[in-house]
C-alpha positions as a printed NumPy array, in Angstrom:
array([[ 38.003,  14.628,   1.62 ],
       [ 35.261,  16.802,   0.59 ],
       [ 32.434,  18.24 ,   3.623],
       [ 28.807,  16.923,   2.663],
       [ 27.058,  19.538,   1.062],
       [ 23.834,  18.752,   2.194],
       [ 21.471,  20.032,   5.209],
       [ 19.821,  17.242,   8.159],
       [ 16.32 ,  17.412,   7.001],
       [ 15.34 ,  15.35 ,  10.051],
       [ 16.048,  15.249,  13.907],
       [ 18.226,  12.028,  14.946],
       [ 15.22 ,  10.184,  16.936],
       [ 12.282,  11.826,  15.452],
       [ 10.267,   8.873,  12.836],
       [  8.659,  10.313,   9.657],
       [  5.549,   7.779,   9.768],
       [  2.969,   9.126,  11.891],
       [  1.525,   5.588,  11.66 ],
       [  3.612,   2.556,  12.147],
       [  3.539,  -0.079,   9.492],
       [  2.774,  -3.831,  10.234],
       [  3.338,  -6.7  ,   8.195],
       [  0.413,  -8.267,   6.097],
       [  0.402, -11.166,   3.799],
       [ -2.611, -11.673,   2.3  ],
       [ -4.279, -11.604,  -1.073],
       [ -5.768,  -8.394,  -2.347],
       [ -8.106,  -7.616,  -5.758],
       [ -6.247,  -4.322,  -6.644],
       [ -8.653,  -2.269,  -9.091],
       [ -6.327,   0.122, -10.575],
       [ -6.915,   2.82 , -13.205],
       [ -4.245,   5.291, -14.985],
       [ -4.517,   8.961, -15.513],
       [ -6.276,   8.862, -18.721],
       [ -8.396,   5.625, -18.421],
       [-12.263,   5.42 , -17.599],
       [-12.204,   2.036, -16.041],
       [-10.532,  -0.062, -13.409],
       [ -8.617,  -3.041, -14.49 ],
       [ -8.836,  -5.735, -11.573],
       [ -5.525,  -7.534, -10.534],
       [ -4.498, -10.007,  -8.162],
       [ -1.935,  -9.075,  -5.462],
       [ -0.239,  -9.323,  -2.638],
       [ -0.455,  -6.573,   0.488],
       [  3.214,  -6.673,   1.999],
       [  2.473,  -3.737,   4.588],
       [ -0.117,  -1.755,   6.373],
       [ -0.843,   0.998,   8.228],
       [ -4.037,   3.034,   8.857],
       [ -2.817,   6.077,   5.982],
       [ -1.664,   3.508,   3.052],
       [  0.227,   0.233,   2.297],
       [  2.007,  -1.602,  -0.356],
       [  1.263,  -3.817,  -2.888],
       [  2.587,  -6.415,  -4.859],
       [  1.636,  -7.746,  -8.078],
       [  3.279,  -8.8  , -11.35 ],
       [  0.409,  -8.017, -13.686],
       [  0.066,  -3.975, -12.849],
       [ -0.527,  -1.43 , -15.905],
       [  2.202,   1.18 , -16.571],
       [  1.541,   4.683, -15.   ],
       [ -0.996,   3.676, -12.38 ],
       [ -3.182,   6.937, -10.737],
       [ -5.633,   5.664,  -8.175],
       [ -6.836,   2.242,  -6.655],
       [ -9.053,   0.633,  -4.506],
       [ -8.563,  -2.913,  -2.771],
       [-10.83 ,  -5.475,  -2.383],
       [ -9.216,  -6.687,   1.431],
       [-10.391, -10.013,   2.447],
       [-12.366,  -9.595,   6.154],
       [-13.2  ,  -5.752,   5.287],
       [-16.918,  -5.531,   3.742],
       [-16.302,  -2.657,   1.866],
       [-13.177,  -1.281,  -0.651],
       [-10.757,   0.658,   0.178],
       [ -9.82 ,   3.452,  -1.644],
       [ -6.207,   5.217,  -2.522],
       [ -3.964,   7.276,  -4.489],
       [ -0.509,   6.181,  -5.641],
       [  2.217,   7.516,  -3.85 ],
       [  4.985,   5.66 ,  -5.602],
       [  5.106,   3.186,  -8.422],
       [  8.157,   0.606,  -8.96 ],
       [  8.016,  -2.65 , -11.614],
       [  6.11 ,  -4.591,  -9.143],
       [  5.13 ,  -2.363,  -6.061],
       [  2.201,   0.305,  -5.558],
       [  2.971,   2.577,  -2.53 ],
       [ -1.078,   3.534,  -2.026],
       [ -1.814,   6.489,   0.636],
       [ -5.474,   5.926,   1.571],
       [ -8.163,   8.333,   1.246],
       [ -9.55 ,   8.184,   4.692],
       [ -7.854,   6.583,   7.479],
       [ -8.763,   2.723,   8.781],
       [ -9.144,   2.091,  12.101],
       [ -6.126,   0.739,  14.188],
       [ -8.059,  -2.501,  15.261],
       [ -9.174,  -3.17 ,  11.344],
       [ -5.315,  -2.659,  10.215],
       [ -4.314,  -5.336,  13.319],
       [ -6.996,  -7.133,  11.806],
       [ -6.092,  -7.143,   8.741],
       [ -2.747,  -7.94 ,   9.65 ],
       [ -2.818, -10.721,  11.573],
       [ -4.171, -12.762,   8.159],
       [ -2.185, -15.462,   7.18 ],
       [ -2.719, -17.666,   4.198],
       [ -2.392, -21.66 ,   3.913],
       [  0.758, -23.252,   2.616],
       [ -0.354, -26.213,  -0.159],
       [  0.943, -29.314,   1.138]])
């Protein structure tokens, strides 16, 4: 058996988010541009998680190599803006350019959307 050749980067109980995340399930417009590109291309989503410094998204319609954002969040009157942190096949990970307020993020969270029956 071989010793693990790598160092503890953190302590046992100390978190790395200085923000906890809560869960969100609402609809989001997601205006998203790439590196290159002039414009925003607007895409329906999903917002899994939130926090006051960023969130994740969920869509299957996002372009390739996606730079910055900003959401259209329903109950906010303005957009939100972000850089991406992290890009999968379906996910954004967006960090937020300024911080929202706790109360708008529990806000925000506590949205839920209306099964069809």
């Amino acid at each position: 058996m071989q010793p693990k050749r790598h160092a503890l980067t953190q302590l046992g109980e100390a978190g790395r988010r200085v923000f906890p995340r809560r869960d969100a399930n609402c609809p989001v417009i997601t205006h998203a541009r790439g590196r290159k590109e002039d414009g925003h291309v607007a895409v329906p989503s999903w917002l899994v998680n939130l926090s006051e410094d960023g969130c994740l998204v969920t869509s299957d319609h996002f372009p390739k190599a996606v730079h910055d954002v900003y959401l259209v969040i329903p109950g906010l009157k303005s957009r939100v803006h972000g850089k991406v942190k992290g890009q999968g096949k379906y996910t954004l990970h967006v960090e937020f350019t300024t911080l929202l307020a706790a109360d708008v993020v529990d806000r925000i969270g506590r949205i839920k959307t209306m099964a069809k029956r």
